[in-house]
VMD Tcl script that draws the C-alpha trace (Angstrom):
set ca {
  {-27.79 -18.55 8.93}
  {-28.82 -20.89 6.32}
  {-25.73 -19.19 3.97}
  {-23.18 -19.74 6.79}
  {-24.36 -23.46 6.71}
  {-23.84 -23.41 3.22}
  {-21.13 -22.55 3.01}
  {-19.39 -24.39 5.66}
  {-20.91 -27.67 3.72}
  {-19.17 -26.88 0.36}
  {-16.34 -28.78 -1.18}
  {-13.85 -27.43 -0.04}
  {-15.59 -25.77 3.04}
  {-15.48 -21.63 2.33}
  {-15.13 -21.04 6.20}
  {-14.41 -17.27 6.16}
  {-17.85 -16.75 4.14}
  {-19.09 -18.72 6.24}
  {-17.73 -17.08 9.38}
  {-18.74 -13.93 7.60}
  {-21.98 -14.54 7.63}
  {-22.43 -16.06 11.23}
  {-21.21 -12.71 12.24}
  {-23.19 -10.49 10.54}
  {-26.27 -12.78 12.09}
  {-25.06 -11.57 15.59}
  {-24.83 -8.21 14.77}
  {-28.35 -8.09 13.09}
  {-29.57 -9.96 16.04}
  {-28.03 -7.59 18.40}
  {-29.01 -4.28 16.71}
  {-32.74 -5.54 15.99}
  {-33.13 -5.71 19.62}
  {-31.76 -1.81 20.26}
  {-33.28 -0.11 17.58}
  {-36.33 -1.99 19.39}
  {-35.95 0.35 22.06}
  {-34.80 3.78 20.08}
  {-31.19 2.96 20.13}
  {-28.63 2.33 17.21}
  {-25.40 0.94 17.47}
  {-22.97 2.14 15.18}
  {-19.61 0.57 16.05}
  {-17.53 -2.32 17.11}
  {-17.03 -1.09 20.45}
  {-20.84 -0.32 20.84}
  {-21.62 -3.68 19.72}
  {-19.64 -5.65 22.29}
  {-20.79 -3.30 25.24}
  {-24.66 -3.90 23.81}
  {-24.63 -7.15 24.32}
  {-22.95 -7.26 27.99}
  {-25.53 -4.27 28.36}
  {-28.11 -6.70 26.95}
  {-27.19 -10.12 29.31}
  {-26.25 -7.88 32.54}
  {-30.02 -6.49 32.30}
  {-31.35 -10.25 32.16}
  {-29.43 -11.99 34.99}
  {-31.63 -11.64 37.48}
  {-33.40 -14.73 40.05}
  {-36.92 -14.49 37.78}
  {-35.66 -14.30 34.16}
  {-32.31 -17.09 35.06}
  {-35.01 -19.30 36.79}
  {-37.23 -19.52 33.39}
  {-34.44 -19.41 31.46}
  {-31.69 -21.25 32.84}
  {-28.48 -21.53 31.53}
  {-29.87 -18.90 28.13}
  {-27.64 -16.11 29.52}
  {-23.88 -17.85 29.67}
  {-25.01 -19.74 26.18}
  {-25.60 -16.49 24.64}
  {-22.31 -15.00 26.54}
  {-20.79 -18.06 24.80}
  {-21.84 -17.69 21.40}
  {-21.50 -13.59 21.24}
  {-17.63 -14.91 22.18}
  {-17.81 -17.42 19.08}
  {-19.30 -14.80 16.78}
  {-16.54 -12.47 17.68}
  {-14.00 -15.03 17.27}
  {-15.38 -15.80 13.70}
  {-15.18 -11.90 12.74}
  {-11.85 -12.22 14.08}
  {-11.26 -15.39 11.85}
  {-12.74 -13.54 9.05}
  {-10.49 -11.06 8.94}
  {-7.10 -13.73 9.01}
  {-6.81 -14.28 12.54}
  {-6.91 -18.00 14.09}
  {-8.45 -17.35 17.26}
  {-9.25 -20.41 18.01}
  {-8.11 -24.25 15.92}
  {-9.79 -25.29 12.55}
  {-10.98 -28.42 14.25}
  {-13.40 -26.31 16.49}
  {-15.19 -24.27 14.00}
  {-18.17 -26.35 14.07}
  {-18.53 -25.84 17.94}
  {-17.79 -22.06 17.55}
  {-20.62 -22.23 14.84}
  {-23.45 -23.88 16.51}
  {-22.70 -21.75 19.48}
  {-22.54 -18.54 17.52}
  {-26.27 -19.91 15.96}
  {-27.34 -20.52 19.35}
  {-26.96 -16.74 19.62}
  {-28.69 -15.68 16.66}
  {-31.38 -17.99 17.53}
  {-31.98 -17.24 20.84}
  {-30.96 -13.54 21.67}
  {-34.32 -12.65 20.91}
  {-35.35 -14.55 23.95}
  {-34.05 -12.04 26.21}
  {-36.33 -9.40 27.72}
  {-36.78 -6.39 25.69}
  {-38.10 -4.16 28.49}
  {-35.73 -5.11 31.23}
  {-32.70 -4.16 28.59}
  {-34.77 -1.17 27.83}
  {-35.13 -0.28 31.97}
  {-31.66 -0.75 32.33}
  {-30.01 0.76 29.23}
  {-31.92 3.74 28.89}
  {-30.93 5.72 32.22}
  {-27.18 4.90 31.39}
  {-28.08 6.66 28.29}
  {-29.84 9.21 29.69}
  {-26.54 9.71 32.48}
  {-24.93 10.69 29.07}
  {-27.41 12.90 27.61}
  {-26.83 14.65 31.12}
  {-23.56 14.97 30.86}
  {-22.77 16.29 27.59}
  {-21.43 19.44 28.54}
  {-18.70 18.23 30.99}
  {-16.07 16.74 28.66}
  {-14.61 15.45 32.35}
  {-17.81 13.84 32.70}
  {-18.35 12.30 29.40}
  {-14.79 10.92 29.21}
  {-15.73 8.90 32.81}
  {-19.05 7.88 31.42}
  {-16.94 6.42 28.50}
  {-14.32 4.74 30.50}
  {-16.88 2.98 32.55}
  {-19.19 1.95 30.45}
  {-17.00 1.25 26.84}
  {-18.50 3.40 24.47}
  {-19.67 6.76 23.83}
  {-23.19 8.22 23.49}
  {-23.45 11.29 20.52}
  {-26.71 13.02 20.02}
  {-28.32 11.80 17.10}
  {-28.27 14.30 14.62}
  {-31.88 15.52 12.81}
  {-30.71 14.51 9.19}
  {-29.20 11.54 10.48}
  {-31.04 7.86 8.94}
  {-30.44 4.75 9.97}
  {-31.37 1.58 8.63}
  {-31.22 -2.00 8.83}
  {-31.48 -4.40 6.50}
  {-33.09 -2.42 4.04}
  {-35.20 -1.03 6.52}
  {-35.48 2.69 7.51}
  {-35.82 2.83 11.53}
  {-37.87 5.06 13.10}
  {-37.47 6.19 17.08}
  {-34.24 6.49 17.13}
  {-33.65 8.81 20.43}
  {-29.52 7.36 21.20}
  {-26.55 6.44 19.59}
  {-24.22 4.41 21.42}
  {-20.76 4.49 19.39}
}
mol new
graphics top color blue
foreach p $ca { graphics top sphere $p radius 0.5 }
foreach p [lrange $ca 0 end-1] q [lrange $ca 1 end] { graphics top cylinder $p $q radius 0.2 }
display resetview
């Protein structure tokens, strides 16, 4: 975060480093949180369906009550931090004049994603996983299972290692591509 800052401060502003790196914070954010319950997320695709995956599990009357308003802030901000991969990249998805909205909002999300409730993302993601693990032999199946839900779930392979920010992590029991 505090090299996105940077480098929207300097003269002349660097604002694709800058949205760069206030991407990359939502996707560490996001993946933290599922490799906190055995699951990596190894694509675009995966990412984006994590983190409805993530806010669907936590809108609910007792977590919105003590939270209110956390879950359409960090709906918001995952949007920004999109935007500013998509800005990265050469896109203008949104006007030069609004990049420091889309950035505090995107840092809302980095800063607050944690904040959501590991175990009721855990008690909802993990039978949707488990639906695929099911499934893997009907191709019919599987396809449905990807249609629905946006992504596809491979069976971790034995050799396979996955780390995270120069961390090896351990547990990992789904992949969600």
């Amino acid at each position: 975060m505090e090299k996105a800052i940077y480098h929207s401060k300097e003269d002349p502003p660097d604002l694709y480093l800058a949205s760069e790196k206030l991407w990359g914070g939502c996707v560490c954010v996001l993946k933290d949180t599922f490799y906190g319950i055995g699951v990596a997320v190894k694509s675009h695709r995966g990412l984006s369906a994590c983190q409805e995956l993530a806010t669907n599990a936590c809108d609910n009357g007792d977590f919105v009550s003590n939270n209110p308003g956390l879950i359409s802030l960090l709906i918001d901000g995952w949007t920004a931090g999109h935007q500013m991969h998509r800005y990265h990249y050469g896109e203008s998805p949104f006007e030069l004049e609004e990049f420091s909205r889309k950035m505090s909002e995107d840092l809302f999300f980095i800063q607050n994603f944690e904040k959501l409730d590991t175990q009721m993302i855990a008690d909802d993601v993990i039978p949707i996983l488990q639906k695929f693990e099911s499934e893997a032999g009907d191709q019919s199946k599987m396809n449905k299972l990807k249609k629905k839900y946006g992504f596809a779930v491979p069976k971790p392979h034995i050799t396979e290692i996955f780390s995270h920010n120069g961390q090896l992590k351990d547990g990992v029991s789904y992949v969600i591509f």
